[in-house]
N, C-alpha and C positions, 0 to 999 in steps of 0.2 A: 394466451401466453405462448411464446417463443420456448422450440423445444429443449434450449438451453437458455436458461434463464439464469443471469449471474448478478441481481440483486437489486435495488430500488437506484432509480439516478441520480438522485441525490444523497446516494451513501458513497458511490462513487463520485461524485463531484468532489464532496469533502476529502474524500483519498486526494485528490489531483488540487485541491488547495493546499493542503497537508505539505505534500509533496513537492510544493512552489511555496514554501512557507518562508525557506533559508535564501530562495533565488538561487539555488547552483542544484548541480544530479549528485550532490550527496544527499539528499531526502530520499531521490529513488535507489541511489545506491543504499542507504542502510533499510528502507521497505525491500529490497530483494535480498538482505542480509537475515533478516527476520524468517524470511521464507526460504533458509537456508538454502537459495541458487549462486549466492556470492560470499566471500570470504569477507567478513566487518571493516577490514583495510581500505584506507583512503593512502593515496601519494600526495606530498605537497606539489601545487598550492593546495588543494581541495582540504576542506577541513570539517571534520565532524559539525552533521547538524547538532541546535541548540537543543538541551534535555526539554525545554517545550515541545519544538519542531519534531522532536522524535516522539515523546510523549503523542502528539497530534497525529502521526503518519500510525503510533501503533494501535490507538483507537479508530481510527477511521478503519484501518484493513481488517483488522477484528471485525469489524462491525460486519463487513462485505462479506467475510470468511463466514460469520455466524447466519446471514442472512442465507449464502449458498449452500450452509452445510446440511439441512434437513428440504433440502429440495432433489427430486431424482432427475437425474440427468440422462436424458434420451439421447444419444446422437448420433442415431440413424437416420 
């Protein structure tokens, strides 16, 4: 195992479907809203992804979050 190990491939894959679910970067704008690095706010045209699509992006990052979080992290 890689001395940073950040979760199985396919839990990321699903992130990066998730994420391409709506076809525009509000999926990854509201995943980086979730991980409080960006403020919920879209400008028109851009429009809130669909409560699936969100619903979808917050189960996928969860899952990644959960898979990395009882893992220790080396990174020397």
């Amino acid at each position: 195992m890689p001395p940073l190990y950040l979760g199985a491939p396919d839990r990321w894959m699903r992130l990066t479907a998730a994420l391409a679910e709506d076809g525009t970067a509000a999926g990854l704008k509201y995943a980086l809203s979730l991980l409080g690095l960006i403020a919920p706010h879209l400008r028109l045209p851009m429009v809130e992804p669909s409560q699936a699509a969100k619903a979808a992006i917050a189960r996928a990052l969860m899952a990644g979050v959960d898979d990395a979080r009882d893992r220790r992290f080396d990174l020397d």
